[in-house]
MITORLO-598384 format. One record per atom (N, C-alpha, C): residue number from 1; x, y, z; atom name. Coordinates in pm, whole numbers, always signed. Example, Ala and Ser with C-alpha at 12.3 -4.5 7.8 and 13.67 -1.06 7.14 Angstrom:
BEGIN
pos  xx  yy  zz  site
1  +1319  -569  +780  N $
1  +1230  -450  +780  CA $
1  +1320  -330  +780  C $
2  +1285  -225  +708  N $
2  +1367  -106  +714  CA $
2  +1290  +3  +787  C $
This chain:
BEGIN
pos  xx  yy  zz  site
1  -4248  +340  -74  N $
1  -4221  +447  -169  CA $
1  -4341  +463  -263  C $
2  -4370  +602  -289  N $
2  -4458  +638  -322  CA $
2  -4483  +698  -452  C $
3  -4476  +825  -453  N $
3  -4413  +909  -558  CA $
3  -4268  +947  -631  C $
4  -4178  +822  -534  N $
4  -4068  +777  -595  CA $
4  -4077  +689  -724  C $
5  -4204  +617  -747  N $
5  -4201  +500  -818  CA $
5  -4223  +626  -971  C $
6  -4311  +714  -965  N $
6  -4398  +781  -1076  CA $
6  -4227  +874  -1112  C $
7  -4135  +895  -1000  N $
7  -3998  +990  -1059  CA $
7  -3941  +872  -1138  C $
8  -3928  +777  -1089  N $
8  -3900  +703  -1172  CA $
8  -3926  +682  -1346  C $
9  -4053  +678  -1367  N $
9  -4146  +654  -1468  CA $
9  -4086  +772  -1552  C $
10  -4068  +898  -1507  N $
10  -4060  +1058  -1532  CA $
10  -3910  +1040  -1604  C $
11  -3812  +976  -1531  N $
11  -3685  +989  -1600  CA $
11  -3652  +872  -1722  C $
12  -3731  +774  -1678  N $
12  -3706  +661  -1844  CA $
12  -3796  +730  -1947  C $
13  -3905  +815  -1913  N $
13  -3955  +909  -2036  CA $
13  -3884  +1021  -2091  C $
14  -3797  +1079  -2037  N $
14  -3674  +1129  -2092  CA $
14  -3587  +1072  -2138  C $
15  -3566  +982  -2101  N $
15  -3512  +880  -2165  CA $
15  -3561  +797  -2358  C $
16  -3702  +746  -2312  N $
16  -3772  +675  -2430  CA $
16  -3895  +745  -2470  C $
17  -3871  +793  -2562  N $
17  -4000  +894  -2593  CA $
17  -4093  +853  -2643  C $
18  -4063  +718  -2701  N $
18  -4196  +650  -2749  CA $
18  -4280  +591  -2675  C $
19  -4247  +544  -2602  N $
19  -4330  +457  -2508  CA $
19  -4412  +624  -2372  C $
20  -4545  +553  -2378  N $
20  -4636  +679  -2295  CA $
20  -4566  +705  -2165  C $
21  -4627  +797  -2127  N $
21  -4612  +809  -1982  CA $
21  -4713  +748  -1890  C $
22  -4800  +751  -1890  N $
22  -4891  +656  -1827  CA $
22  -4869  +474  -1843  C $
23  -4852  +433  -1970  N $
23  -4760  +334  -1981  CA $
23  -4608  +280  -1875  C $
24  -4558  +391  -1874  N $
24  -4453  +399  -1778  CA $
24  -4471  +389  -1625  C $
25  -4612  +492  -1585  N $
25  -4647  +492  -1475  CA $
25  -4709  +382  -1411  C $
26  -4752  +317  -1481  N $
26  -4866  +172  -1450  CA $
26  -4737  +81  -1434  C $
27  -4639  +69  -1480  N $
27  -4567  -53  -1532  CA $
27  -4453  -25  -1378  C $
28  -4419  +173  -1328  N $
28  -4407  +154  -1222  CA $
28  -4449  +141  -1109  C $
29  -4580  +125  -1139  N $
29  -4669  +155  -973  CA $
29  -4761  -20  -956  C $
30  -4708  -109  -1081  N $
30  -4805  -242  -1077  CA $
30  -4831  -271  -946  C $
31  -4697  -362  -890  N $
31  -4685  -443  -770  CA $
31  -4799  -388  -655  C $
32  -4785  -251  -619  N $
32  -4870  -173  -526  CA $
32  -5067  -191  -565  C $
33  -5051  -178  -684  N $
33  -5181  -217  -721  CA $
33  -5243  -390  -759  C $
34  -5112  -463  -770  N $
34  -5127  -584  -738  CA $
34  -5139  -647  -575  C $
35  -5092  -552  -492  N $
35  -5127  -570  -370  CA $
35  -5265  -535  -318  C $
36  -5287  -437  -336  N $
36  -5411  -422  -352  CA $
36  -5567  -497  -411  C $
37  -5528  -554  -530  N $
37  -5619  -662  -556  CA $
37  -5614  -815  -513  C $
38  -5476  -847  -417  N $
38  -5536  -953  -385  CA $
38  -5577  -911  -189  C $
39  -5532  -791  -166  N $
39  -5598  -742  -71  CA $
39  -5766  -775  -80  C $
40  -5805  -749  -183  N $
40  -5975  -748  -228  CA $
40  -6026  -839  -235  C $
41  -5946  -914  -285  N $
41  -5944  -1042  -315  CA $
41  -5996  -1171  -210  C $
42  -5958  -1085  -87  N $
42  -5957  -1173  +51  CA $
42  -5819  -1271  +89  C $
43  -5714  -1246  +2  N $
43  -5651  -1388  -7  CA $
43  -5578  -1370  +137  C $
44  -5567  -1483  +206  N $
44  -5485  -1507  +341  CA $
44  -5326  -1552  +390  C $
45  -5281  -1544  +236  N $
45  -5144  -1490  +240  CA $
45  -5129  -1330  +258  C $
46  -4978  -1321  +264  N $
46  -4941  -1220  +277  CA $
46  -4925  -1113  +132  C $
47  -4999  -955  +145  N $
47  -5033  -940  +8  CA $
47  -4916  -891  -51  C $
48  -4810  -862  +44  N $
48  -4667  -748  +23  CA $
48  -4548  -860  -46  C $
49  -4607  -1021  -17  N $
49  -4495  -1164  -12  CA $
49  -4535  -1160  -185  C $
50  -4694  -1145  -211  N $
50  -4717  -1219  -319  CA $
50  -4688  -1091  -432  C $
51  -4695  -969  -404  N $
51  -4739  -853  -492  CA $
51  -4540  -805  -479  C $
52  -4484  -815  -393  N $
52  -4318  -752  -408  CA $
52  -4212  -862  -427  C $
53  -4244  -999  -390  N $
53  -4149  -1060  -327  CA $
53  -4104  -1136  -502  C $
54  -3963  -1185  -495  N $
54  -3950  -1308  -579  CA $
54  -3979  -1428  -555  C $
55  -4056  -1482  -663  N $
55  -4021  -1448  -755  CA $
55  -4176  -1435  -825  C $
56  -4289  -1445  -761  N $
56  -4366  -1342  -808  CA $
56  -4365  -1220  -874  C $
57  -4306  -1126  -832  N $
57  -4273  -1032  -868  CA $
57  -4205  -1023  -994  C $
58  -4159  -1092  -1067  N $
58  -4045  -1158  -1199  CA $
58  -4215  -1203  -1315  C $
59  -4303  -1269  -1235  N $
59  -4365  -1297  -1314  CA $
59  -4472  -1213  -1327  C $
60  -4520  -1099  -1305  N $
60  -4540  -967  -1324  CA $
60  -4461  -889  -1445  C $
61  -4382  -904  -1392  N $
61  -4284  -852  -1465  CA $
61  -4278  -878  -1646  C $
62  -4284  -1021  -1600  N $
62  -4293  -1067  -1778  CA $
62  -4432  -1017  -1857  C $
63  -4546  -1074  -1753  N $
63  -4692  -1010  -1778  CA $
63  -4708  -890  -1855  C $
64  -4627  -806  -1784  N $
64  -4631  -632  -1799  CA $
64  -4584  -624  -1906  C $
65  -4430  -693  -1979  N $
65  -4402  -676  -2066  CA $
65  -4463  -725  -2188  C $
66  -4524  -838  -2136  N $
66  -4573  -901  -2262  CA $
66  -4682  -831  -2346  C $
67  -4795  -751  -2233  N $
67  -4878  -638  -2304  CA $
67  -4835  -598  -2322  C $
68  -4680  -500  -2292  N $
68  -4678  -370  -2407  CA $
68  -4610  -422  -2539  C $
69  -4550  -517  -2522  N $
69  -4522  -583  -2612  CA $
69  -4625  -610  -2723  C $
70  -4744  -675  -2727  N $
70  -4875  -696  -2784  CA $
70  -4876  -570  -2841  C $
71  -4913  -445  -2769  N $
71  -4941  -309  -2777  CA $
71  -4892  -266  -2870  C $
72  -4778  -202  -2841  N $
72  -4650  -143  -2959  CA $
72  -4592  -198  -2980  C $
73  -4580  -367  -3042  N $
73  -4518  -435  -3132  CA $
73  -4388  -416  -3143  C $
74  -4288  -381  -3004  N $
74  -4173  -344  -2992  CA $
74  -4106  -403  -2873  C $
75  -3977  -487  -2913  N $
75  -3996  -549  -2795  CA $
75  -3868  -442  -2748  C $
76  -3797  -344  -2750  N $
76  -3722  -245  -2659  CA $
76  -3822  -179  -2563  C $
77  -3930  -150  -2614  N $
77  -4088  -139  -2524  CA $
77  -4108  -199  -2437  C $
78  -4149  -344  -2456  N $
78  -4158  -447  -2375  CA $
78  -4049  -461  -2225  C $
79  -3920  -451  -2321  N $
79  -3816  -472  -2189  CA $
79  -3782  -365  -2083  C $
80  -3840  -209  -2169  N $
80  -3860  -112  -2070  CA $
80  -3970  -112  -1986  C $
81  -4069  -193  -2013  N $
81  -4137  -200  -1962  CA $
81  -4112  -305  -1846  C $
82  -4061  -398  -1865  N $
82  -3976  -550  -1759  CA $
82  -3930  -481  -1643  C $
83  -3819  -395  -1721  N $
83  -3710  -339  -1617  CA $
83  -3808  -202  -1521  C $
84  -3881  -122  -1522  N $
84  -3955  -54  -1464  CA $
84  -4024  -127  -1387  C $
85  -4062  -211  -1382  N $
85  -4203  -334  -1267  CA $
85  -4083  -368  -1183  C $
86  -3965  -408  -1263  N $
86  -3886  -499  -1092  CA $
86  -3787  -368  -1060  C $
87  -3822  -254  -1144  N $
87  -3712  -154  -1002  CA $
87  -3824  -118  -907  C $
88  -3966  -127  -879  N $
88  -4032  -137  -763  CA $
88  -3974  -170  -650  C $
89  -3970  -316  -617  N $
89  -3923  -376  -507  CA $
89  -3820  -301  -500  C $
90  -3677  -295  -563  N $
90  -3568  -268  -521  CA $
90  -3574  -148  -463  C $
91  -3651  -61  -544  N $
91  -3667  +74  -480  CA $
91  -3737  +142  -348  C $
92  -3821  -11  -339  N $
92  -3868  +24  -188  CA $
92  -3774  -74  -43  C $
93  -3674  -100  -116  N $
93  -3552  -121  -13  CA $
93  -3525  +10  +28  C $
94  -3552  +135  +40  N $
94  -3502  +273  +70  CA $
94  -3615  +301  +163  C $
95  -3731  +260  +117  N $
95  -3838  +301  +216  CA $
95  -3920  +204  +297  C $
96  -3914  +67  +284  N $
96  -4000  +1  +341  CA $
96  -3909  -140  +374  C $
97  -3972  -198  +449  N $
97  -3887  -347  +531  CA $
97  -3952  -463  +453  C $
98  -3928  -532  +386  N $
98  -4037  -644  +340  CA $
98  -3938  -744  +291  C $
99  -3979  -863  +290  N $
99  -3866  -1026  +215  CA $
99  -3876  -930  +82  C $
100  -3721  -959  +33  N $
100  -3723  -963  -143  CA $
100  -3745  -1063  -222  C $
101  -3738  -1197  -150  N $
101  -3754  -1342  -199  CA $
101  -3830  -1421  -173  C $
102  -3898  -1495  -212  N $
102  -3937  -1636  -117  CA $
102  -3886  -1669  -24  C $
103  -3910  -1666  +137  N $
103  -3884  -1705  +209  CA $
103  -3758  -1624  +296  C $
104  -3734  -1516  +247  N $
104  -3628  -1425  +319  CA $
104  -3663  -1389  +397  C $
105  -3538  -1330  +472  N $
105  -3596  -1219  +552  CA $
105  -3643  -1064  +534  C $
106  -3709  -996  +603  N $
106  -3771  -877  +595  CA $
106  -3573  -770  +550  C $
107  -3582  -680  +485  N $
107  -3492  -641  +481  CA $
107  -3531  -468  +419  C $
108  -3429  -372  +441  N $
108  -3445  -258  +373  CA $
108  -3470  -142  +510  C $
109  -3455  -18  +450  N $
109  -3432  +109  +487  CA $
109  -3565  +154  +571  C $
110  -3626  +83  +576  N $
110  -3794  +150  +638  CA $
110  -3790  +284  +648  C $
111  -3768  +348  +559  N $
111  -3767  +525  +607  CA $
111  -3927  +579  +614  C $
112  -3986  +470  +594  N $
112  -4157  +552  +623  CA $
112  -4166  +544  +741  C $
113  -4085  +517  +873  N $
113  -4113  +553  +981  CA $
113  -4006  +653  +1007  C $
114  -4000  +718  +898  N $
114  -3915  +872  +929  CA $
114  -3933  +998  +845  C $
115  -4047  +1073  +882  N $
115  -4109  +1134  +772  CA $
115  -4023  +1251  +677  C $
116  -3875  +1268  +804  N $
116  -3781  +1406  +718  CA $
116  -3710  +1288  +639  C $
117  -3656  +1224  +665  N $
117  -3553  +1132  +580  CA $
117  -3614  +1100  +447  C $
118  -3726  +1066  +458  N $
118  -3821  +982  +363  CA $
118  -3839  +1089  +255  C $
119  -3876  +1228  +333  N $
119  -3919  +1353  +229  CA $
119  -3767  +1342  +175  C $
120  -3677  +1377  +217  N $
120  -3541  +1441  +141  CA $
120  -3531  +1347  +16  C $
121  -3577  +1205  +57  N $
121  -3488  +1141  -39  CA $
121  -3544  +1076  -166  C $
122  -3699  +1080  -123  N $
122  -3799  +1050  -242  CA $
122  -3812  +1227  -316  C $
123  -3822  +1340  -244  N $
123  -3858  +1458  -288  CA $
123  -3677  +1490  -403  C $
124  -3581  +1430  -345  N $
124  -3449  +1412  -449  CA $
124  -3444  +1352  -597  C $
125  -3538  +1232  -566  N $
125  -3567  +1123  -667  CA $
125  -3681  +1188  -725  C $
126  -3747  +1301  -718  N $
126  -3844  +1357  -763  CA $
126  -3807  +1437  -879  C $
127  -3704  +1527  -773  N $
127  -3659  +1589  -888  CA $
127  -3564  +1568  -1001  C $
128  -3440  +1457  -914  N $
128  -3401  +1403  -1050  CA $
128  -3470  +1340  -1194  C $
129  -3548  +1304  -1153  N $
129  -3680  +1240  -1231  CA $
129  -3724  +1376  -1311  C $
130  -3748  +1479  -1269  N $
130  -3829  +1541  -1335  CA $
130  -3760  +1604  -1461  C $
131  -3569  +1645  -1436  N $
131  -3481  +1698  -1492  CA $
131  -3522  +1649  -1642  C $
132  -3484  +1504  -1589  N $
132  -3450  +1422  -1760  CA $
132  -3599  +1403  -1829  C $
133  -3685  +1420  -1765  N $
133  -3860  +1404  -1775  CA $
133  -3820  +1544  -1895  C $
134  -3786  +1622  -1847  N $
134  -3864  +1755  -1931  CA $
134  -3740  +1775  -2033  C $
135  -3659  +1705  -2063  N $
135  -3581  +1673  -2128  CA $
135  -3661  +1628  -2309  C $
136  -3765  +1568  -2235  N $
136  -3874  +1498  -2310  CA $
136  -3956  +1634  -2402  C $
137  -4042  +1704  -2310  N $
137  -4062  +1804  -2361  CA $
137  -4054  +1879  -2491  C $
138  -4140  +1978  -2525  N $
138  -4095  +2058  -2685  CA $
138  -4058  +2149  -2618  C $
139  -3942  +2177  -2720  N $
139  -3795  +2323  -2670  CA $
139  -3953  +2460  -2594  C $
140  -3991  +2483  -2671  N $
140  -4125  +2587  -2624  CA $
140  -4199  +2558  -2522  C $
141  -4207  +2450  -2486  N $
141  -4282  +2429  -2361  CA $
141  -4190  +2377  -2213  C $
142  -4098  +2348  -2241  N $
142  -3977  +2352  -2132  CA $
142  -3916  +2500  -2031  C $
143  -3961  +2561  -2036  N $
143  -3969  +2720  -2010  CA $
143  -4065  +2770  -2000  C $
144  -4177  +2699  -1977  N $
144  -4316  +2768  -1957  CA $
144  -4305  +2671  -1801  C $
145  -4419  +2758  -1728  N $
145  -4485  +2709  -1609  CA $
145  -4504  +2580  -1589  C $
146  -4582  +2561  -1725  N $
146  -4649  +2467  -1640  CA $
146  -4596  +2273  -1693  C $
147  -4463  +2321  -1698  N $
147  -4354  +2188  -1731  CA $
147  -4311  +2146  -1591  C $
148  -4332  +2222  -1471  N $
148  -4308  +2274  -1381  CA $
148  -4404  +2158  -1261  C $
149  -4504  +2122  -1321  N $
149  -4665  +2075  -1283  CA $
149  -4645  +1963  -1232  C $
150  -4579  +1842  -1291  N $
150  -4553  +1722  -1229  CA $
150  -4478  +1749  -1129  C $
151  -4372  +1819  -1085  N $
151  -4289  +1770  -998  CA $
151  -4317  +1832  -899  C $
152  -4396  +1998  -941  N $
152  -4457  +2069  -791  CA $
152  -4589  +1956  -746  C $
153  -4668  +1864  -819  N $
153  -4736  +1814  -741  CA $
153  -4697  +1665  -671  C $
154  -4584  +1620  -749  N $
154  -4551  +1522  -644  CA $
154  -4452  +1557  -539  C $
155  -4377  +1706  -527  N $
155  -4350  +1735  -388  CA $
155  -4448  +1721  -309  C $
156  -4599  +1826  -367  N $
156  -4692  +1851  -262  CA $
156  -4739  +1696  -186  C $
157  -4759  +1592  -291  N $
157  -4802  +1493  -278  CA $
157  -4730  +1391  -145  C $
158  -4621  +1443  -161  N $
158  -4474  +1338  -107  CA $
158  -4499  +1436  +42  C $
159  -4501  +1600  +22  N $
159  -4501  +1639  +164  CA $
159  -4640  +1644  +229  C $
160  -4763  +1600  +212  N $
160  -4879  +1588  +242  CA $
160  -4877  +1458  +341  C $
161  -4837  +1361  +244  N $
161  -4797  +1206  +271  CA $
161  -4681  +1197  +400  C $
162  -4591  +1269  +451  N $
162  -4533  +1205  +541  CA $
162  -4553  +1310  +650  C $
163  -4648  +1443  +619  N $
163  -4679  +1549  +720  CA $
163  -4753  +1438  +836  C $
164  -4839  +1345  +734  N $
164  -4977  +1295  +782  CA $
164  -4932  +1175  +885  C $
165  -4790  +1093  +856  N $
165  -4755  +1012  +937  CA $
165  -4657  +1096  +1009  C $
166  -4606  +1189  +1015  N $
166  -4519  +1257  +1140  CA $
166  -4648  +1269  +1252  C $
167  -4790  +1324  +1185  N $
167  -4864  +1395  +1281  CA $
167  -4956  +1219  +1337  C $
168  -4991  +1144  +1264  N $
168  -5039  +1018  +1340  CA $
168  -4938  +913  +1346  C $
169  -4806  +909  +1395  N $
169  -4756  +855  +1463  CA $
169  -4684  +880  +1572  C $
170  -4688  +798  +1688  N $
170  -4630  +847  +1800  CA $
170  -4546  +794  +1809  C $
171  -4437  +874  +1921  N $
171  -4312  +819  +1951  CA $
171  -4288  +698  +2010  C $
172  -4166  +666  +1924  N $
172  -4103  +483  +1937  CA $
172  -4204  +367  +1865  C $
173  -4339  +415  +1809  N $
173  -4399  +341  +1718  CA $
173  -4383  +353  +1592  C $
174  -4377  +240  +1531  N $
174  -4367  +242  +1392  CA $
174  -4500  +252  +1278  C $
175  -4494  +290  +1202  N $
175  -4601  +288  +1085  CA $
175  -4646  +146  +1079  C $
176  -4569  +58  +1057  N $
176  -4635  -60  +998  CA $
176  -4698  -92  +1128  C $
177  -4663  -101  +1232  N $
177  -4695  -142  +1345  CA $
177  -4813  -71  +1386  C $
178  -4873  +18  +1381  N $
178  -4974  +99  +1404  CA $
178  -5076  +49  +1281  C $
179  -5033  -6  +1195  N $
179  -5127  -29  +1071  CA $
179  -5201  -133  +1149  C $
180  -5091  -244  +1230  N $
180  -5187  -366  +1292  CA $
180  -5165  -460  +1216  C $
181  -5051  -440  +1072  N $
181  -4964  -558  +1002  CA $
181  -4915  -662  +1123  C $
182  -4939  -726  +1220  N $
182  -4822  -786  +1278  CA $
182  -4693  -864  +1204  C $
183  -4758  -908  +1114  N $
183  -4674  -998  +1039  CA $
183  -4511  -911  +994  C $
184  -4586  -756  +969  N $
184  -4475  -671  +878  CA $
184  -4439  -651  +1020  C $
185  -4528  -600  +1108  N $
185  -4433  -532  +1226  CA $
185  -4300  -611  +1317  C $
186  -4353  -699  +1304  N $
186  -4301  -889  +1380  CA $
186  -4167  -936  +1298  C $
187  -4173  -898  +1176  N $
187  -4099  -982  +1075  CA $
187  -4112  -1110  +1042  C $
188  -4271  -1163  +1070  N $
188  -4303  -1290  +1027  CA $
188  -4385  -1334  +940  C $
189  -4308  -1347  +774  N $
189  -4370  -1364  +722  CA $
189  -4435  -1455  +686  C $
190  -4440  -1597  +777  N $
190  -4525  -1704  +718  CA $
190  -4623  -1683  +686  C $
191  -4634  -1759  +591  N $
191  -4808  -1794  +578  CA $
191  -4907  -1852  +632  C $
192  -4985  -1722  +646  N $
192  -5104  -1768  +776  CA $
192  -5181  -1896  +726  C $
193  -5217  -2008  +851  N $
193  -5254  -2126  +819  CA $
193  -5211  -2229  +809  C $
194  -5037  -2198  +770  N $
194  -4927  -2263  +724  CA $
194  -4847  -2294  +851  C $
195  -4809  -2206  +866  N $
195  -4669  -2204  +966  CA $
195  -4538  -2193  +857  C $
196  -4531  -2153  +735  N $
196  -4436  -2174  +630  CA $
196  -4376  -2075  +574  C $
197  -4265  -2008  +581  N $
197  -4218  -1874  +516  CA $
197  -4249  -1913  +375  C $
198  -4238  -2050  +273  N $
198  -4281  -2001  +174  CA $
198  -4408  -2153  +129  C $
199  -4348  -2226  +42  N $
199  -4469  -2321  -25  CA $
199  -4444  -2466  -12  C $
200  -4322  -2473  +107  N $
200  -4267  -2594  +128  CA $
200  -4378  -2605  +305  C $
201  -4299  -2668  +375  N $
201  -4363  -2722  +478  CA $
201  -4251  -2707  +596  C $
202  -4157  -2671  +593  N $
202  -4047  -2626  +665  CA $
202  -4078  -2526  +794  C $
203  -3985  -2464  +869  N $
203  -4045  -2344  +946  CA $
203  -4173  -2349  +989  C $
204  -4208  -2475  +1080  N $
204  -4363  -2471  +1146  CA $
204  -4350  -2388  +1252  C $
205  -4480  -2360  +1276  N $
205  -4498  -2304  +1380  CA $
205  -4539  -2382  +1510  C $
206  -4503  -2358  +1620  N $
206  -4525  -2484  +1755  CA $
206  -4694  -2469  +1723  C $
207  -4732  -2611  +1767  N $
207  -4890  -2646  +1766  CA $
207  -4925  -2592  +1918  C $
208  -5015  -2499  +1925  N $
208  -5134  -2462  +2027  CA $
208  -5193  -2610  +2119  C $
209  -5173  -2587  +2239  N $
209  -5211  -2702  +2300  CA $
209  -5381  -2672  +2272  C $
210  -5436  -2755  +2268  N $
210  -5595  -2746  +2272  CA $
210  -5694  -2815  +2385  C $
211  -5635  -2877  +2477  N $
211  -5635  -2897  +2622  CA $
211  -5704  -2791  +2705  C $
212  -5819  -2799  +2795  N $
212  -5819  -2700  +2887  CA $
212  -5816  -2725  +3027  C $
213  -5771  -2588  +3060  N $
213  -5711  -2631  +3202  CA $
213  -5879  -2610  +3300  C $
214  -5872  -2700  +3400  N $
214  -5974  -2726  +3503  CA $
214  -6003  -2590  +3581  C $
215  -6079  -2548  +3578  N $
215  -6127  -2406  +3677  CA $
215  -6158  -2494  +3829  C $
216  -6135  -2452  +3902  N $
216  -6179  -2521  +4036  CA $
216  -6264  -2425  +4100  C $
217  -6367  -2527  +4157  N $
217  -6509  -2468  +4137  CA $
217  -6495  -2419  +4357  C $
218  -6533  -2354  +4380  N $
218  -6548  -2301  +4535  CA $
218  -6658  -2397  +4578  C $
219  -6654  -2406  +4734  N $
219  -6760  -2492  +4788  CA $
219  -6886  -2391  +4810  C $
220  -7018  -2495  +4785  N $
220  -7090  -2362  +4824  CA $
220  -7167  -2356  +4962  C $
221  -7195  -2240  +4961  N $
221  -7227  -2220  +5093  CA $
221  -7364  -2258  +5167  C $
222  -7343  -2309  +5316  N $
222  -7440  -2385  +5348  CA $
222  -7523  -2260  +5400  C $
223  -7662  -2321  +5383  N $
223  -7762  -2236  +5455  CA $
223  -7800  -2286  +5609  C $
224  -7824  -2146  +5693  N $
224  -7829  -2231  +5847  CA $
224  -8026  -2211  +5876  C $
């Protein structure tokens, strides 16, 4: 989920008017950009285990709050800020397959390998989002055009985004699986190196014989 996370952001700002919107947006879009940096990072875990899963994800969570906390010296701030970082994960139980825990299993709605389903239901969450968003708004600018702006561009955004995987994916393949995730495609999330779904030593993986087998060599041929 994509531009589900930012409808999100859109309706607790109708909601809390003090706290920014960009504030809101960062605090819903962390995890994804925490995946991303330890993507960069090189790290050889899994980046979706360490950036979505619990209870990582919890301690993010506090992180996030604790700057805005620092910030605006408010801790109803802070905890809106808590509760926005961990409806991530939950919210990408609608669109994506991934452990919610240490050591779970892969679970959730994978609707990114379904580009109409995925549109209806993030482009829904768009607009509910946007309702209570402009709620926010001054009475004078709620009736103008361009109040209008966020939510026509995260339709466009949301229908750009799954035009692009209807048109590069083929039938009976999945998205993640075409990415070349095996791990996501497989449902195995150990940790590479490990053999370990999480930080224990449990769940090995069978050892690779390292033995090789004898090639048998042909006789060679005599000269007359």
């Amino acid at each position: 989920m994509y531009t589900g996370h930012v409808a999100i952001a859109l309706a607790v700002r109708g909601v809390r008017r003090d706290v920014p919107l960009w504030v809101l947006v960062l605090a819903a879009q962390a995890p994804d950009w925490v995946e991303v940096m330890c993507g960069g990072l090189g790290t050889r875990a899994s980046t979706q285990l360490w950036s979505h899963a619990f209870p990582f994800v919890l301690i993010g969570a506090v992180a996030a709050a604790g700057l805005v906390r620092l910030w605006t010296r408010s801790s109803s701030a802070a905890l809106v800020a808590f509760a926005i970082y961990l409806s991530h994960p939950l919210a990408d139980l609608v669109t994506g397959h991934k452990p919610l825990w240490l050591g779970g299993p892969p679970i959730g709605l994978q609707l990114i390998d379904r580009p109409v389903p995925d549109f209806v239901v993030q482009s829904a969450l768009c607009i509910l989002g946007w309702v209570f968003y402009r709620r926010s708004l001054q009475p004078g600018v709620r009736g103008r055009l361009i109040a209008a702006a966020p939510l026509v561009m995260l339709l466009a955004l949301q229908g750009a985004s799954d035009l692009v995987v209807l048109a590069r994916t083929p039938s009976g393949t999945s998205v993640t699986a075409r990415e070349g995730d095996w791990r996501l495609a497989t449902g195995d999330w150990r940790l590479p190196g490990t053999g370990d779904w999480g930080l224990g030593t449990g769940n090995r993986e069978p050892r690779r014989s390292t033995e090789r087998t004898a090639i048998p060599r042909l006789p060679a041929a005599r000269s007359e």
